[in-house]
C-alpha positions as CSV (number, residue, x, y, z in Angstrom):
1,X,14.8,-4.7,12.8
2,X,15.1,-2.2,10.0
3,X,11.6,-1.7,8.0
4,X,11.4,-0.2,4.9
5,X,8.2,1.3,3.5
6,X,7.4,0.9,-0.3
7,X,4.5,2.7,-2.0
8,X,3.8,4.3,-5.7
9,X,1.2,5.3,-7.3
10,X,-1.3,3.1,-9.4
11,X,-0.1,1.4,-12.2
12,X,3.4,2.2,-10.7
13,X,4.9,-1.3,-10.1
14,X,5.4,-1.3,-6.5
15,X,3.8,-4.4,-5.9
16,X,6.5,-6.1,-8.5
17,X,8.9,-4.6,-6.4
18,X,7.8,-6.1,-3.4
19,X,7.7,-9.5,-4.8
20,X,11.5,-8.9,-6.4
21,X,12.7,-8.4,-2.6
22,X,10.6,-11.4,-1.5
23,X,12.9,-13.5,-3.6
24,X,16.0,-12.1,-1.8
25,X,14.6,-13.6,0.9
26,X,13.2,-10.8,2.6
27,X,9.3,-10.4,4.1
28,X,6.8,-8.0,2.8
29,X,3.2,-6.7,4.5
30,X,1.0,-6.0,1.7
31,X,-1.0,-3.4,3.9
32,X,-4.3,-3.1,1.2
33,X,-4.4,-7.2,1.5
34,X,-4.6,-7.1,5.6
35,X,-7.1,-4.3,5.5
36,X,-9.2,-6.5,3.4
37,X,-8.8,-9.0,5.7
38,X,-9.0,-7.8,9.1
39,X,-12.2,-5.7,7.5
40,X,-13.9,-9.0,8.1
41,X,-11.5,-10.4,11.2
42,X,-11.1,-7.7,14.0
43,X,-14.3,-7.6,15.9
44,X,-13.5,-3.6,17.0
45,X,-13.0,-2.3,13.1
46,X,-16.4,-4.2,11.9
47,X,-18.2,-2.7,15.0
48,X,-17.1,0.7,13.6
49,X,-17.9,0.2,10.1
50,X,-21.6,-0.7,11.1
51,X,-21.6,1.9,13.1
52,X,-20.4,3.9,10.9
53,X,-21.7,3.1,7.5
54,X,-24.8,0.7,8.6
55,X,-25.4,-2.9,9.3
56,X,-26.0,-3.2,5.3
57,X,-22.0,-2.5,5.2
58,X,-21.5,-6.5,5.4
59,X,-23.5,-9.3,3.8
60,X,-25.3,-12.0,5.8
61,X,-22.4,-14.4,5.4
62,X,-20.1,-11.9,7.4
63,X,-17.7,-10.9,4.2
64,X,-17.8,-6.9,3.4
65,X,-20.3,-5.3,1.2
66,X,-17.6,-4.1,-1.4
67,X,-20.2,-2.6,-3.6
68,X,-21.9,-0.9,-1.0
69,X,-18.9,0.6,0.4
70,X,-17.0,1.8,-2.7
71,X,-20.5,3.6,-4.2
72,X,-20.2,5.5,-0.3
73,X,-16.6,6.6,-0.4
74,X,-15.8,6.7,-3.7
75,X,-17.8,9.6,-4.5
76,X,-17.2,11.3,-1.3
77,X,-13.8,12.4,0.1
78,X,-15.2,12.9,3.4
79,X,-16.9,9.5,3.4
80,X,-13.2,7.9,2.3
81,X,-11.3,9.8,5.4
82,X,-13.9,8.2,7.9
83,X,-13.4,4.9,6.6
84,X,-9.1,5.5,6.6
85,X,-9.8,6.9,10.3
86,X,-11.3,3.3,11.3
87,X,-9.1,0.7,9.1
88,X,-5.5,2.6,8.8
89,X,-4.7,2.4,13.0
90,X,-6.2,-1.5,12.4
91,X,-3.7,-2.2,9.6
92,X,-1.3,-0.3,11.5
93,X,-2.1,-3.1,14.3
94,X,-1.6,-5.7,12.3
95,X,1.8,-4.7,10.9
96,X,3.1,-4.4,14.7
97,X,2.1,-8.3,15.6
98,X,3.6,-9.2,11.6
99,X,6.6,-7.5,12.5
100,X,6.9,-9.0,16.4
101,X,6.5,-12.7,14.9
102,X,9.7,-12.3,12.3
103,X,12.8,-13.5,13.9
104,X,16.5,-13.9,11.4
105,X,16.3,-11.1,8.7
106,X,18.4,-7.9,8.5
107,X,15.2,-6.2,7.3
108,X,10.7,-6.3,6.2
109,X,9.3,-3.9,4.3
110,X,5.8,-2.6,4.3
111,X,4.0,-2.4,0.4
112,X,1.2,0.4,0.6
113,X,-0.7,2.3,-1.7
114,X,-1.0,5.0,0.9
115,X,2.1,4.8,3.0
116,X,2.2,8.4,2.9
117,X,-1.4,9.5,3.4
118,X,-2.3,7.6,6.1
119,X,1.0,8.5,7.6
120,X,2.3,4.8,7.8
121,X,5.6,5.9,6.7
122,X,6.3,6.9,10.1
123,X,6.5,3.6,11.5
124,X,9.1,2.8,8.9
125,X,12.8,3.9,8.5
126,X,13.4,4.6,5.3
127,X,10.4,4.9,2.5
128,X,11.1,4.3,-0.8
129,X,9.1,5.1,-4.0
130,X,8.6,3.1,-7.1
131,X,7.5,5.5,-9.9
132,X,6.3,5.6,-13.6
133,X,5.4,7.9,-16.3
134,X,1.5,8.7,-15.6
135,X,0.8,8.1,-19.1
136,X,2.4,4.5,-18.8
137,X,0.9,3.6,-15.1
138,X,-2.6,4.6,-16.9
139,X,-1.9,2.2,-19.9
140,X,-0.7,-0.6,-17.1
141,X,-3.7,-0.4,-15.2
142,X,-6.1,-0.3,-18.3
143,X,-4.6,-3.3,-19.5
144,X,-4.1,-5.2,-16.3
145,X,-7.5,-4.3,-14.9
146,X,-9.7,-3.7,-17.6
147,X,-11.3,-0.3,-16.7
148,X,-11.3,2.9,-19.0
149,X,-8.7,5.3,-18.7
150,X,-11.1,7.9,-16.7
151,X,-11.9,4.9,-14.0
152,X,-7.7,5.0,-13.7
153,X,-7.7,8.9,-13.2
154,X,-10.1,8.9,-10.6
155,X,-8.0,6.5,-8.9
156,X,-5.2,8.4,-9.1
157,X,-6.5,11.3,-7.5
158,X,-6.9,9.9,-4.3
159,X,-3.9,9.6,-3.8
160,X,-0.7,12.1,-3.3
161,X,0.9,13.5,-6.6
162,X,3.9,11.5,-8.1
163,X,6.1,15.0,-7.2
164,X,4.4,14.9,-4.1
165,X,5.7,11.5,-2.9
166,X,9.3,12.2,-4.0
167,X,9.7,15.1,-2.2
168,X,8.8,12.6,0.9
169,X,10.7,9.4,-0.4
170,X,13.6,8.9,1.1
171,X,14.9,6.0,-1.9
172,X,13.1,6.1,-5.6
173,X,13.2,3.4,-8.3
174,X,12.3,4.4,-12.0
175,X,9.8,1.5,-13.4
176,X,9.4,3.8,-16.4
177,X,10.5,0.7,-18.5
178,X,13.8,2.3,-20.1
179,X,15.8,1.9,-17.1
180,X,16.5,-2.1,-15.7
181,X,14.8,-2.7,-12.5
182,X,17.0,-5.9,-11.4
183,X,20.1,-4.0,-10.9
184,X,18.0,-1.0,-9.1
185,X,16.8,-3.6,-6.3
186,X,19.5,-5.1,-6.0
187,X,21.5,-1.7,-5.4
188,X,19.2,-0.6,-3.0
189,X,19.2,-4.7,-1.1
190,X,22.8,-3.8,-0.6
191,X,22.1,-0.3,0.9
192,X,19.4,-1.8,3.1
193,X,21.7,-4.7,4.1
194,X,24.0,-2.4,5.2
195,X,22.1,0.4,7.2
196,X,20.7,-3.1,9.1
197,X,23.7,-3.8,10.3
198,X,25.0,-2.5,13.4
C-alpha cells in the first residue's frame, strides 16, 4: 500500500489537507494525536518518560502532566530531543499496526508536524509539503489559537525551515490563499491514484 507523508509548518494548513483527502475516501494518521495518546497507553513509553523526566511527569489519574512537560522541553532543545527519542519510534509503532489493519484503498497518508525531523518520512513513499507565507501561518495561528505572535515564533523554530522542507518534499501544495487548494488535491489524488497502481 502506497503511503504518503504530509507535513508543513505551523499555521501552514496541513491538517485541512489531511481532512480534504479524508473526504476522497482515503485514511489519514494524525501522528501528534497518537503520541498524545499512546503518551498515556503504551506501558514501555510511560516507563521511559518517568524515568526519564520523573514520576511528577503524569498526574495521579494516569493522564500526562502537559504543564510539567512543556515548561521541561520547551525551554530546552536537549530536553525536547530526549523526549522525541522516547515517543517518535512509539508513534512510529503505532503507524505500522494503523497501517497493517487497513485493507481496500490505493493509498494512507501520514499528517505530521515533524515528518522530517524525526525522520518519519522514511517510512513513507512520497512526502508532500503544504506551505504558507510565514507572515500568514503566524496571523492563522494567532487567530486560531489565541497566543501572541512571539509564542508562534517560538514554535516555529522547532521545527525545519519552510526552504528546508522543500528541498526534502518530494510534492508541495501552496495554501498561501491566492492559489485554489481543491483543484491542487485533487491533482495530486490523481497522481497518487496512479503511482498506487501496479
Amino acid at each position: 500500500m502506497l503511503k504518503i507523508g504530509i507535513t508543513g509548518n505551523i499555521g501552514s494548513g496541513k491538517t485541512t489537507v489531511s481532512k480534504m483527502f479524508e473526504v476522497l475516501g482515503i485514511p489519514v494518521f494524525y501522528a501528534d494525536a497518537a503520541a498524545k495518546n499512546i503518551m498515556t497507553a503504551d506501558p514501555v513509553l510511560i516507563a521511559d518518560i518517568k524515568k526519564t523526566f520523573g514520576d511528577a511527569a503524569y498526574l495521579a489519574d494516569g493522564n500526562l502532566d502537559r504543564k510539567y512537560i512543556a515548561n521541561i522541553v520547551f525551554n530546552d532543545d536537549k530536553e525536547l530531543a530526549k523526549l522525541n527519542a522516547l515517543t517518535h519510534p512509539a508513534v512510529f509503532r503505532a503507524f505500522d499496526t494503523w497501517v497493517a489493519d487497513i485493507k481496500n484503498v490505493p493509498y494512507v497518508i501520514k499528517e505530521a508536524a515533524l515528518l522530517f525531523e524525526s525522520t518519519s518520512y522514511k517510512m513513507c513513499d512520497y512526502s508532500l509539503l503544504v506551505t504558507a507565507p510565514l507572515e500568514l501561518r503566524i496571523d492563522r495561528v494567532t487567530k486560531r489559537d489565541h497566543i501572541i505572535r512571539t509564542e508562534v515564533e517560538a514554535r516555529e523554530t522547532k521545527q525545519f525551515t519552510e526552504a528546508k522542507k522543500r528541498e526534502l518534499a518530494d510534492y508541495i501544495i501552496e495554501n498561501n490563499e491566492t492559489q485554489l487548494l481543491i483543484p491542487q488535491i485533487l491533482e495530486l489524488h490523481e497522481a497518487f491514484l496512479q503511482l498506487a497502481t501496479p
